[in-house]
C-alpha positions as YAML, in Angstrom:
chain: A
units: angstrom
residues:
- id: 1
  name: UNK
  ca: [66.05, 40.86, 50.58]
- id: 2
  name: UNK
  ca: [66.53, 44.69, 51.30]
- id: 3
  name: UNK
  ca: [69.21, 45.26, 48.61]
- id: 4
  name: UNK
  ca: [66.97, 43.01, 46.01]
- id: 5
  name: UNK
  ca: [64.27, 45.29, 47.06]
- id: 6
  name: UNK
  ca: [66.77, 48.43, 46.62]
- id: 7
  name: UNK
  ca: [67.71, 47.07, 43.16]
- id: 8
  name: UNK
  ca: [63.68, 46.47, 41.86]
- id: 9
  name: UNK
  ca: [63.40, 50.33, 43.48]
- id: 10
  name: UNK
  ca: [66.59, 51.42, 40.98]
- id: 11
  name: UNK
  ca: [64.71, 49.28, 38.01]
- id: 12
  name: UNK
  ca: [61.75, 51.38, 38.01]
- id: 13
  name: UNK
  ca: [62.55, 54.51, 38.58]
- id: 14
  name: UNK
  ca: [61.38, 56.91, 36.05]
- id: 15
  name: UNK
  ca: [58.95, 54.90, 34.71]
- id: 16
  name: UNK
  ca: [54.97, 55.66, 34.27]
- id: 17
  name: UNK
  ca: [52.80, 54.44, 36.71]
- id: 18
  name: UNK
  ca: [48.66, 53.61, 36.63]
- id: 19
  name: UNK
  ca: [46.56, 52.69, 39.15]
- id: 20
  name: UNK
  ca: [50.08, 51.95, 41.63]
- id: 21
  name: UNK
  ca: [51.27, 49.33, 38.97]
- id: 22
  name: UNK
  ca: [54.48, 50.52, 37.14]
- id: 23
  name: UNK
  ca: [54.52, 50.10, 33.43]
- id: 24
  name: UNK
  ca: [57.04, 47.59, 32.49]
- id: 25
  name: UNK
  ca: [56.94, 46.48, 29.04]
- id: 26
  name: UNK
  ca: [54.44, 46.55, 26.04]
- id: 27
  name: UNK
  ca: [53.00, 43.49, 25.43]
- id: 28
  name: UNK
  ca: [50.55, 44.22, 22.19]
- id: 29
  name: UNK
  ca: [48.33, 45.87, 20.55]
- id: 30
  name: UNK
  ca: [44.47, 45.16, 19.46]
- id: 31
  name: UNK
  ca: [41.69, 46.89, 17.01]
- id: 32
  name: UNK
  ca: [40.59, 48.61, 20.08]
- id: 33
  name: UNK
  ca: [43.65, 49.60, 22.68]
- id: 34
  name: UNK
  ca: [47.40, 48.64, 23.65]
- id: 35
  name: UNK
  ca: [48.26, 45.84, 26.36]
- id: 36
  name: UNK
  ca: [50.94, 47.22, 28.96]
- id: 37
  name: UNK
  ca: [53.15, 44.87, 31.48]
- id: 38
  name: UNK
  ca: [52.14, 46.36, 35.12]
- id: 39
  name: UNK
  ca: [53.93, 45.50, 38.22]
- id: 40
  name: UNK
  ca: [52.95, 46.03, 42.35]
- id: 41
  name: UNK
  ca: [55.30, 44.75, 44.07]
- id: 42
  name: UNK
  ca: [55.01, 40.97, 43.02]
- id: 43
  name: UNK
  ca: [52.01, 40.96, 41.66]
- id: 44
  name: UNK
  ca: [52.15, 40.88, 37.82]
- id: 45
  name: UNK
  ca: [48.77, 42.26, 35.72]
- id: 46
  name: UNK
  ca: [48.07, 43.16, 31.73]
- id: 47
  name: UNK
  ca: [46.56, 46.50, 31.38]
- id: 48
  name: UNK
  ca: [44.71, 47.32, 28.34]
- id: 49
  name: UNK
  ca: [43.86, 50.94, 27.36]
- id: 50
  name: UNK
  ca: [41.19, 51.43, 25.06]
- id: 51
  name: UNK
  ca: [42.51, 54.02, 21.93]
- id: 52
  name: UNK
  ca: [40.55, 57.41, 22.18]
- id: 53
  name: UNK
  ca: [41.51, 59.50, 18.96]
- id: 54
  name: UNK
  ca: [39.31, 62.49, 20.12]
- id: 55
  name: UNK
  ca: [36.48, 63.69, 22.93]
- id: 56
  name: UNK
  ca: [33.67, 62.95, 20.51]
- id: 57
  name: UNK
  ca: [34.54, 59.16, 20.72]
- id: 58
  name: UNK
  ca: [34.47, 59.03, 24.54]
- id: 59
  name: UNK
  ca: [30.99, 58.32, 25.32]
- id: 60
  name: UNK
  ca: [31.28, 55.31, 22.63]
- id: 61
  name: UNK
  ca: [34.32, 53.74, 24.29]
- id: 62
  name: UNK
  ca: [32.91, 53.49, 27.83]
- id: 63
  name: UNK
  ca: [30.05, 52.19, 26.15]
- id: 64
  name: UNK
  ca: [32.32, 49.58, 24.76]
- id: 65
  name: UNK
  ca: [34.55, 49.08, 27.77]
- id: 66
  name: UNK
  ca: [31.17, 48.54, 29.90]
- id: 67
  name: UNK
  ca: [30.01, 45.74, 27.13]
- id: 68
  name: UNK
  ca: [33.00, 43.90, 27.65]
- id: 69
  name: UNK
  ca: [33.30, 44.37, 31.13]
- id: 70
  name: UNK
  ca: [29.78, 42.90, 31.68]
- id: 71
  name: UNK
  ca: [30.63, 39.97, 30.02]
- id: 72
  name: UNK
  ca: [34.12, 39.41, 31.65]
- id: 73
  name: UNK
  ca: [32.58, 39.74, 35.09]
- id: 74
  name: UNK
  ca: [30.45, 36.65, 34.38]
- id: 75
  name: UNK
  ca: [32.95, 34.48, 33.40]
- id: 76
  name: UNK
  ca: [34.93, 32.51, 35.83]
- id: 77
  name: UNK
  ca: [37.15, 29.61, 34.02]
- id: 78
  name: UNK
  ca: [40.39, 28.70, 34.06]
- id: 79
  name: UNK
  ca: [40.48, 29.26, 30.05]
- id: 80
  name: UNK
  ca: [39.59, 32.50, 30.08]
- id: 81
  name: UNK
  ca: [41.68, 35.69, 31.71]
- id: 82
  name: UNK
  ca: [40.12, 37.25, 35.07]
- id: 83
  name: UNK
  ca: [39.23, 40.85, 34.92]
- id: 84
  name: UNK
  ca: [40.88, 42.52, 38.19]
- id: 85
  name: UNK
  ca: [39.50, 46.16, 37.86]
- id: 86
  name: UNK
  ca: [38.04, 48.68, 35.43]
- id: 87
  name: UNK
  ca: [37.73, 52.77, 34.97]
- id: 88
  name: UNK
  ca: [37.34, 54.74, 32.00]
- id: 89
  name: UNK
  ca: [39.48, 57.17, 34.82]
- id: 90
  name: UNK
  ca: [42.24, 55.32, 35.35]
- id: 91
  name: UNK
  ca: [44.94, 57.95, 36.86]
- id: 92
  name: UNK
  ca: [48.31, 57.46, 34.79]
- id: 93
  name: UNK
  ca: [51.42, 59.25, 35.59]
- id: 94
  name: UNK
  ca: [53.72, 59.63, 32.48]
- id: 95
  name: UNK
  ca: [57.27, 59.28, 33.34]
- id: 96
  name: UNK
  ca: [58.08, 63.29, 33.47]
- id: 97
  name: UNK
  ca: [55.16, 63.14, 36.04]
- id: 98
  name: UNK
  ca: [52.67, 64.39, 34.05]
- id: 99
  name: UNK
  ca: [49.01, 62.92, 35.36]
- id: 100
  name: UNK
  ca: [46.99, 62.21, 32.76]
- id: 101
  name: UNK
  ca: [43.55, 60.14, 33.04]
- id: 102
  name: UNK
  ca: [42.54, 56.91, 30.24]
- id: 103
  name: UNK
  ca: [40.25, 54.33, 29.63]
- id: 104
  name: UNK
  ca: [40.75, 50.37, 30.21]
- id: 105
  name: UNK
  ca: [41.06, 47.73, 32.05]
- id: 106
  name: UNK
  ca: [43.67, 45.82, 34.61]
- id: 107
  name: UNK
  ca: [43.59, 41.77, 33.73]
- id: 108
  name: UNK
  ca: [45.52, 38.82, 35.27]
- id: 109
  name: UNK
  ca: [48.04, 38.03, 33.01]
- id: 110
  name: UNK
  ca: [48.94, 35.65, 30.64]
- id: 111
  name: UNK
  ca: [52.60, 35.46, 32.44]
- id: 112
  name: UNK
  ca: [54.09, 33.34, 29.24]
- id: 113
  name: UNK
  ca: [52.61, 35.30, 26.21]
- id: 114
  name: UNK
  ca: [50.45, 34.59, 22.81]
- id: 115
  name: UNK
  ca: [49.95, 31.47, 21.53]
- id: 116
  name: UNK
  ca: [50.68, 33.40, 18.49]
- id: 117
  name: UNK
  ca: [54.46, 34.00, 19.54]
- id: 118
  name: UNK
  ca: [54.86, 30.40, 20.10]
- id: 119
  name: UNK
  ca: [53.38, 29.22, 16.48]
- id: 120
  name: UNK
  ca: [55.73, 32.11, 15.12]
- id: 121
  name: UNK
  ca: [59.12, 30.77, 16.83]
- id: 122
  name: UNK
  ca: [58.16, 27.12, 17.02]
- id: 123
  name: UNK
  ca: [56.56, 27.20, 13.38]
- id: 124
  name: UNK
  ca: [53.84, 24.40, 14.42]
- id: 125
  name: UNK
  ca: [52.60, 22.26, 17.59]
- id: 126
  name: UNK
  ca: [52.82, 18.83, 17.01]
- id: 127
  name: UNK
  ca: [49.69, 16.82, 17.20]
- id: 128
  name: UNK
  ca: [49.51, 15.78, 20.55]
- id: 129
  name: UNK
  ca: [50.18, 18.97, 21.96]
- id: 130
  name: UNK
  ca: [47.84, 20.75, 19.42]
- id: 131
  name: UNK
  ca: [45.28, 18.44, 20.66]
- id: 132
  name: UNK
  ca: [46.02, 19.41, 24.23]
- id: 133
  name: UNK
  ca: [45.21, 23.00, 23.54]
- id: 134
  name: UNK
  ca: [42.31, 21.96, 21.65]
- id: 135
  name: UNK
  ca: [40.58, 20.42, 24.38]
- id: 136
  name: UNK
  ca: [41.18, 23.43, 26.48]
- id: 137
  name: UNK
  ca: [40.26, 26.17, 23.72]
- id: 138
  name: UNK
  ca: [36.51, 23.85, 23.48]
- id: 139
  name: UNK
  ca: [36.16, 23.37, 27.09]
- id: 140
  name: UNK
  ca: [36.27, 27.16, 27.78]
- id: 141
  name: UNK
  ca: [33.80, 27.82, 24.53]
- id: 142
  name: UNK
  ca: [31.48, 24.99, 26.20]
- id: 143
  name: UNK
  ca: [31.25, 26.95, 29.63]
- id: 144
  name: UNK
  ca: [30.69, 30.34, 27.42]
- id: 145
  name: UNK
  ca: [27.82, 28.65, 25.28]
- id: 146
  name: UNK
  ca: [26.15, 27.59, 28.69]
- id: 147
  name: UNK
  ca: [26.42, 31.70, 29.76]
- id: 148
  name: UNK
  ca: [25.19, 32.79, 25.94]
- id: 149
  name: UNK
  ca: [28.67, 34.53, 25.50]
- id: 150
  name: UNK
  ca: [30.41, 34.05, 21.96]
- id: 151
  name: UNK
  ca: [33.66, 35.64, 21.55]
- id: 152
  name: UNK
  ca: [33.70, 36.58, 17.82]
- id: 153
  name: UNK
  ca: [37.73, 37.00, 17.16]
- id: 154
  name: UNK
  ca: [39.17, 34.17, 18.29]
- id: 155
  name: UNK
  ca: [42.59, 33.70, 17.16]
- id: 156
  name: UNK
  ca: [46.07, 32.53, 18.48]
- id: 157
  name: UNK
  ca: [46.55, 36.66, 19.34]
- id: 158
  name: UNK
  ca: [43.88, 36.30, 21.09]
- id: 159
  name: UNK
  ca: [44.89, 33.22, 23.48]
- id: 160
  name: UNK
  ca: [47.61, 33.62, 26.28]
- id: 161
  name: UNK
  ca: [49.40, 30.98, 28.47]
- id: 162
  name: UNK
  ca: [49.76, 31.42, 32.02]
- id: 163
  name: UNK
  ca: [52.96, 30.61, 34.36]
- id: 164
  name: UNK
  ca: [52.46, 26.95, 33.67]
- id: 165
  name: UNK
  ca: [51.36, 27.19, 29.98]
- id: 166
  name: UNK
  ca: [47.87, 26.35, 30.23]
- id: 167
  name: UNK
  ca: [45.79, 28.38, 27.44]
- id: 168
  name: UNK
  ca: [43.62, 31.55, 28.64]
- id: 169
  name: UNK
  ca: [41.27, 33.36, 26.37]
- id: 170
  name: UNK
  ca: [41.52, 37.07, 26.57]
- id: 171
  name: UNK
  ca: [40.75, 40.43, 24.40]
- id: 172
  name: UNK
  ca: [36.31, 40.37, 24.71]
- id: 173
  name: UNK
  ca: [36.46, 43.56, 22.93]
- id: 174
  name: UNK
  ca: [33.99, 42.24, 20.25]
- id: 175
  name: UNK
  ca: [32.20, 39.72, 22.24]
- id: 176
  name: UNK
  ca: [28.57, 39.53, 22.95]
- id: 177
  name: UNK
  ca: [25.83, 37.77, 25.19]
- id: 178
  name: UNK
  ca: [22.59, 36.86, 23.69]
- id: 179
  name: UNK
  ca: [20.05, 34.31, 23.25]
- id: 180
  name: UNK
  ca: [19.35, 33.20, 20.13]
- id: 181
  name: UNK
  ca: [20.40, 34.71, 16.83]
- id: 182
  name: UNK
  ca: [22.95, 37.80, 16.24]
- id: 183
  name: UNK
  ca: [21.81, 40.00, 13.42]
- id: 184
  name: UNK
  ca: [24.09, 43.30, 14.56]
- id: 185
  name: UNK
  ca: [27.19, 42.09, 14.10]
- id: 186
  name: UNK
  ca: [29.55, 41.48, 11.25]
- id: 187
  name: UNK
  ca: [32.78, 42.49, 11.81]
- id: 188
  name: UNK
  ca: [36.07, 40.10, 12.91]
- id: 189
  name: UNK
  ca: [39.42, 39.36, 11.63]
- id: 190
  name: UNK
  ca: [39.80, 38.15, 7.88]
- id: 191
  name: UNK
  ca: [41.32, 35.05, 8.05]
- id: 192
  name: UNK
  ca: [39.04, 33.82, 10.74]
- id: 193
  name: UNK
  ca: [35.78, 34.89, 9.63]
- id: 194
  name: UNK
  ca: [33.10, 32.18, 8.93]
- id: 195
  name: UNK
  ca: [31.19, 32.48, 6.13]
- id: 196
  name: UNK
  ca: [27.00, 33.70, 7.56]
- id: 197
  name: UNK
  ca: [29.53, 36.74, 8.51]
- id: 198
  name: UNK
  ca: [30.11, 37.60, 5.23]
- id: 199
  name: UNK
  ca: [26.55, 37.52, 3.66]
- id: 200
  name: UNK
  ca: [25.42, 39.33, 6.57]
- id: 201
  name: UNK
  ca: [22.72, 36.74, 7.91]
- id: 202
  name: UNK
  ca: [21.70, 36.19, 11.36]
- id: 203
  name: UNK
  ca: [23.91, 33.61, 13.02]
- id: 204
  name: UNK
  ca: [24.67, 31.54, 16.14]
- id: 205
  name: UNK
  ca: [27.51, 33.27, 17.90]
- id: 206
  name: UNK
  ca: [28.79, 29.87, 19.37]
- id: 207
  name: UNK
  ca: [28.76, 28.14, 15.71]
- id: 208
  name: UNK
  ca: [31.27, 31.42, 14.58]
- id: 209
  name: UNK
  ca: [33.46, 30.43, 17.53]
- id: 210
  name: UNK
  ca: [33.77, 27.39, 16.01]
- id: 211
  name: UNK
  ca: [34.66, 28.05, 12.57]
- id: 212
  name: UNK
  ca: [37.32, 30.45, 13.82]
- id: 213
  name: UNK
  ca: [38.80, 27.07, 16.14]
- id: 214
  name: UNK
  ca: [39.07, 25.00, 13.30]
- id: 215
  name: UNK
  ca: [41.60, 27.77, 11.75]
- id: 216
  name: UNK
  ca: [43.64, 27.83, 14.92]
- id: 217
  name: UNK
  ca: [43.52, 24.05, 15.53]
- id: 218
  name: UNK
  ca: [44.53, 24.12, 11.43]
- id: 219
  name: UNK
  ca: [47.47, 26.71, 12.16]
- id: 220
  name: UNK
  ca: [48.66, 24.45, 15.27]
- id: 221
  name: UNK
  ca: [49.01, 21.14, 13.14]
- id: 222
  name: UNK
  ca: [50.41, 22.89, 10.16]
- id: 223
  name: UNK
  ca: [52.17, 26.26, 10.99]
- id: 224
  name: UNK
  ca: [49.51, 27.73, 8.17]
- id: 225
  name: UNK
  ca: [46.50, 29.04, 7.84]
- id: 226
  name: UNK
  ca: [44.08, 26.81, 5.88]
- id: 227
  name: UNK
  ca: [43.34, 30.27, 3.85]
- id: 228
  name: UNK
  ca: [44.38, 33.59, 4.59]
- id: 229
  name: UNK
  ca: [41.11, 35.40, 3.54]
- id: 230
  name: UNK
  ca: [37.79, 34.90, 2.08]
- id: 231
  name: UNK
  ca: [39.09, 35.39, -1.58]
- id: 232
  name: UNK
  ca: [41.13, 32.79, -1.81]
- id: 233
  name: UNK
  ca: [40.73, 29.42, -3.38]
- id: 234
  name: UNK
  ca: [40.53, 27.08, -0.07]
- id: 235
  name: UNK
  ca: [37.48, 29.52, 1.52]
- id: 236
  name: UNK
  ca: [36.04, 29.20, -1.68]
- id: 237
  name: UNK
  ca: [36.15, 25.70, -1.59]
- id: 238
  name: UNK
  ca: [35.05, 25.21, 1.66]
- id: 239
  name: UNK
  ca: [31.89, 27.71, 1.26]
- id: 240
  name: UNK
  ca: [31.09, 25.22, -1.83]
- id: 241
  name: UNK
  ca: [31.25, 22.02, 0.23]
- id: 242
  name: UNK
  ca: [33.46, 20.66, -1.93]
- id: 243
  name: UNK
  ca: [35.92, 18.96, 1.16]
- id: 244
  name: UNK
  ca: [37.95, 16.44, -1.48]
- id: 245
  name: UNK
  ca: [39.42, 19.72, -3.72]
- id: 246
  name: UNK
  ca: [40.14, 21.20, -0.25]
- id: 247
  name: UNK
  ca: [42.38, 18.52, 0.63]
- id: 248
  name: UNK
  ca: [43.94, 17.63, -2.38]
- id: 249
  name: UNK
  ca: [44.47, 21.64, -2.14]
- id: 250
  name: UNK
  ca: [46.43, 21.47, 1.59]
- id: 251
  name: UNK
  ca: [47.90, 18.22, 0.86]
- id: 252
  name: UNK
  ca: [49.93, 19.33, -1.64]
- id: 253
  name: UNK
  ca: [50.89, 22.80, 0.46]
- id: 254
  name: UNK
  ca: [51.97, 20.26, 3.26]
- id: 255
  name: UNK
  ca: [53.29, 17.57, 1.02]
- id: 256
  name: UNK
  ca: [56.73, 17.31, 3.63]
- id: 257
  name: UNK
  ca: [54.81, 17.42, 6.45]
- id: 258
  name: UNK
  ca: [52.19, 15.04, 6.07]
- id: 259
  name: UNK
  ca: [53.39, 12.67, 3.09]
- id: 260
  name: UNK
  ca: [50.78, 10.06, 3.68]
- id: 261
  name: UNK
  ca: [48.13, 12.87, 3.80]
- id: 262
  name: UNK
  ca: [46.30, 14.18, 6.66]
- id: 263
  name: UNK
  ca: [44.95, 11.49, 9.13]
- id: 264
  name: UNK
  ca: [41.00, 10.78, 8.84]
- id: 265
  name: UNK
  ca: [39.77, 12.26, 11.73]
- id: 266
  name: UNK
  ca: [41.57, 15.50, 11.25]
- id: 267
  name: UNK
  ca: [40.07, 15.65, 8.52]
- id: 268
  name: UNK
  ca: [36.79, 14.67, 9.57]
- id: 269
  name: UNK
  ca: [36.67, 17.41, 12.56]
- id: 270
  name: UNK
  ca: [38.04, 20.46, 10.25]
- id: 271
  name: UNK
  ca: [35.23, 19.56, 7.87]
- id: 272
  name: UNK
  ca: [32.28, 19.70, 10.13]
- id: 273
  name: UNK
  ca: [33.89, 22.82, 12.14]
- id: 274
  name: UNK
  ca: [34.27, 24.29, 8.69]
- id: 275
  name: UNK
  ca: [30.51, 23.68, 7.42]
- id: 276
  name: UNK
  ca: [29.39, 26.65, 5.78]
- id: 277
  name: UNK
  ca: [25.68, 26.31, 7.04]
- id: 278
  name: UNK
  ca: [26.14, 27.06, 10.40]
- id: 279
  name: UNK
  ca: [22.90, 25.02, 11.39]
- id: 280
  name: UNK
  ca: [25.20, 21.35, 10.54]
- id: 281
  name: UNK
  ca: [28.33, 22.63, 11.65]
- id: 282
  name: UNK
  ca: [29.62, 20.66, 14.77]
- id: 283
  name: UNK
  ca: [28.92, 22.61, 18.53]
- id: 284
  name: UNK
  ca: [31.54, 22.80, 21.46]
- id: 285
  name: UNK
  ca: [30.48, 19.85, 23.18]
- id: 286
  name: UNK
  ca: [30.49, 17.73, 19.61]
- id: 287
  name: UNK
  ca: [34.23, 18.96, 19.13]
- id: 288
  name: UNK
  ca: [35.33, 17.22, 22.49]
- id: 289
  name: UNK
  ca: [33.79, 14.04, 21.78]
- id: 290
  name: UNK
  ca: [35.06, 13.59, 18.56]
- id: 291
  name: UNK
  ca: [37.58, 11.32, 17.94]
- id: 292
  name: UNK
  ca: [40.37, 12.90, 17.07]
- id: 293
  name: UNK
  ca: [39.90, 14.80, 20.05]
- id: 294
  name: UNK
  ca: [39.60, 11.81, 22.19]
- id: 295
  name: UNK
  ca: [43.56, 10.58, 21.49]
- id: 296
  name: UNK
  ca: [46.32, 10.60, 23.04]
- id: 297
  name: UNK
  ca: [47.22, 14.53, 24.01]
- id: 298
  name: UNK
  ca: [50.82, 15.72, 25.79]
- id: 299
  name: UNK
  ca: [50.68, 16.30, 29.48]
- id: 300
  name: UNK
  ca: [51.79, 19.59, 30.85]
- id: 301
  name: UNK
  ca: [55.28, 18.60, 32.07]
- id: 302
  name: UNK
  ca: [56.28, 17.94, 27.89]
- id: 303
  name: UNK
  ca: [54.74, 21.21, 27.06]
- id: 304
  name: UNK
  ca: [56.54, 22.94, 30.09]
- id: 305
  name: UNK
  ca: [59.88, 21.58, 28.90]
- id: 306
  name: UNK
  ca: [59.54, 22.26, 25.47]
- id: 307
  name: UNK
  ca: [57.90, 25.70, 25.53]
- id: 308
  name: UNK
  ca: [60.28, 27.42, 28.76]
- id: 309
  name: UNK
  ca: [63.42, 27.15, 26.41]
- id: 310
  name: UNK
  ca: [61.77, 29.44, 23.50]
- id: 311
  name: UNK
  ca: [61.18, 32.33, 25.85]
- id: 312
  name: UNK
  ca: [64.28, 34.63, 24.58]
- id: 313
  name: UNK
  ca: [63.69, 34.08, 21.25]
- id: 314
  name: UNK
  ca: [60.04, 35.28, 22.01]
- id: 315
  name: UNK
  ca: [61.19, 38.02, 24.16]
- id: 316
  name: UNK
  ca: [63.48, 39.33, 21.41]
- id: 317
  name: UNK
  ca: [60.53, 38.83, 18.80]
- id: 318
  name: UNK
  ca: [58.36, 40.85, 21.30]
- id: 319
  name: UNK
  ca: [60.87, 43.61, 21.80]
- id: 320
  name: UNK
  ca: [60.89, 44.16, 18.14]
- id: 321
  name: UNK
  ca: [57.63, 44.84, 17.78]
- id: 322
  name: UNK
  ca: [57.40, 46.78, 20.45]
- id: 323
  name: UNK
  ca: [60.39, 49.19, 18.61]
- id: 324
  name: UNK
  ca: [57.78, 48.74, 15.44]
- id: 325
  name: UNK
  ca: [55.46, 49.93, 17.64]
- id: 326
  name: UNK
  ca: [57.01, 53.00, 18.86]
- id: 327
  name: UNK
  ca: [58.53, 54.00, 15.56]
- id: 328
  name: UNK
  ca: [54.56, 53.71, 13.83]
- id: 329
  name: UNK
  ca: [53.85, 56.00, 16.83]
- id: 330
  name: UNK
  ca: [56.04, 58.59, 16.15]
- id: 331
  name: UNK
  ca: [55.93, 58.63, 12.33]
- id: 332
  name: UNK
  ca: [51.85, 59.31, 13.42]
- id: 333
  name: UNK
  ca: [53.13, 62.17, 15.66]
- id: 334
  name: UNK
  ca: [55.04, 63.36, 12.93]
- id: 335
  name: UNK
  ca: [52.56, 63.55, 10.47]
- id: 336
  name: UNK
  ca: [50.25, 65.21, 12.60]
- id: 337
  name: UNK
  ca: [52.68, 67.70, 13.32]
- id: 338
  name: UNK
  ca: [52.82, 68.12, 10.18]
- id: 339
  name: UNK
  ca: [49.57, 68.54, 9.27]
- id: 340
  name: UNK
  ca: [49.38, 71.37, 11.58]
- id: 341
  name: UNK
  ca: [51.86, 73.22, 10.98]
- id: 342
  name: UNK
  ca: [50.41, 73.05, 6.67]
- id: 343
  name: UNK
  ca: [47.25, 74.11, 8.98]
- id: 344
  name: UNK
  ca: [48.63, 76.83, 10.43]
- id: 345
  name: UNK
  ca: [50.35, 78.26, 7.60]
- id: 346
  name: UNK
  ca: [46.88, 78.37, 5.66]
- id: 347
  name: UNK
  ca: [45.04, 79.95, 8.01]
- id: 348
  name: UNK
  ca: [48.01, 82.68, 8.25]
- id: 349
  name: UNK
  ca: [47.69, 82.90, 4.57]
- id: 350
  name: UNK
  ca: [44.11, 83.69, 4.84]
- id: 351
  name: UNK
  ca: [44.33, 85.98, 7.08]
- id: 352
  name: UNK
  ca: [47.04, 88.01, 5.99]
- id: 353
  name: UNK
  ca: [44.78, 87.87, 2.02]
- id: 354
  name: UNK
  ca: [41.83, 89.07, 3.97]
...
């Protein structure tokens, strides 16, 4: 135990270090901050620090860590990731020992990844196990209906597995709690975003939950997004109500995988969580009882076994983006540099006209 102990103490040296967790990996990034690997001994934590491009902004991303911090504090489900601690002071020692102070927040972790890295490598779920994440993804928007609390970006970045690859919820950086209607916000990612967004009408926070569900359930069955944006042809379709061009539309984009068509009650779900008036389309609790969410799901043990033998490719996929991530990074370093040094030179140029 002491020379395993001796060798962890080796592994981390001359690393950075916030709140006593050491910083071992990058796990992602979001509209709002970057998610960091931190390790304390054996504990294991995600710690997300909220992007602050000047002092100005300050004031306005407490105000936005404190939003989602509220929120996170009330919710206590399996489905969704426990907040562990929050500062907009959290002390961070760089690895030349530099101390240095930022804003965010330490979470339990999602100790097997995205959901996202898994669609990536695997290319689809099948259906039983799609329908096993389902289930979970509903029963966790069911308990944040009953609190008021809509997320507003779901998406398969957005949903982590733990150690035994059941499905969290995490990143509430655009969430809200509120009774009734939402008339403030409008924002969201493209490909998820349900259609009262995008002619700016009040809506039902829950019902945009929804919409953005039926893409991810879509994108586990299929390994596609049932449109990529609100341009194309299939939103277009969908925001007309016209369901049989939809279909003849994705049946003939997943001709090989579903020769015989898709089955009925797929079908029949993805329509009503796709409803463009929000007032039909299908709630939480109707999206458990239906019956294509009522058959036959995998059990955790077939999920296990499948999904434990992808982790190097995923570990590989996530080391490349993190080397994407550094080299975006310093090309922005650059470039400010840069544009200092032109800065510089002008005002010397002034000067020495004057």
């Amino acid at each position: 135990m002491q020379d395993e102990n001796q060798v962890n103490q080796m592994e981390l040296e001359g690393v950075s270090i916030c709140e006593g967790y050491h910083i071992i990996k990058y796990l992602g990034k979001g509209v709002s901050g970057v998610v960091k690997l931190g390790r304390k001994g054996h504990e294991q934590v995600a710690i997300k620090f909220l992007y602050i491009k000047n002092e100005q902004e300050r004031p306005k991303i407490i105000q936005k860590l404190k939003q989602e911090v509220d929120i996170l504090e009330q919710l206590k489900h399996t489905g969704i990731v426990e907040l562990k601690y929050f500062s907009d002071n959290l002390t961070y020692i760089k690895k030349n020992g530099q101390i240095v102070n930022k804003i965010g927040m330490i979470l339990e972790l999602g100790e097997k990844g995205s959901m996202l890295s898994y669609l990536l490598t695997l290319k689809r779920f099948d259906e039983q196990t799609s329908r096993f994440y389902f289930r979970q993804l509903m029963s966790a928007l069911v308990y944040m209906k009953k609190h008021n609390i809509c997320h507003l970006d779901l998406k398969p970045d957005n949903i982590v597995f733990d150690s035994d690859f059941n499905l969290k919820i995490t990143d509430f950086g655009f969430s809200k709690q509120v009774q009734g209607s939402i008339n403030d916000f409008f924002g969201g990612t493209k490909s998820y975003i349900a259609p009262e967004l995008l002619d700016r009408i009040a809506y039902d926070g829950s019902k945009v939950d929804v919409f953005a569900a039926a893409q991810i359930l879509f994108a586990m069955m299929t390994g596609c997004f049932a449109f990529r944006n609100c341009q194309e042809q299939p939103y277009n379709l969908i925001k007309q109500n016209d369901y049989a061009q939809f279909w003849n539309f994705q049946n003939n984009s997943h001709q090989t995988l579903f020769p015989q068509g898709f089955p009925d009650d797929f079908k029949d779900l993805i329509n009503k969580m796709f409803d463009p008036d929000f007032n039909r389309r299908i709630t939480p609790e109707e999206c458990l009882q239906h019956p294509w969410t009522m058959g036959v799901e995998a059990n955790l043990y077939q999920i296990q076994e499948q999904f434990n033998n992808l982790q190097e490719r995923i570990n590989q996929q996530l080391e490349q983006q993190k080397e994407e991530y550094k080299r975006k990074k310093q090309k922005m370093r650059d470039y400010e540099r840069a544009a200092q040094e032109m800065r510089n030179l002008l005002q010397q140029s002034q000067q020495s006209y004057k």
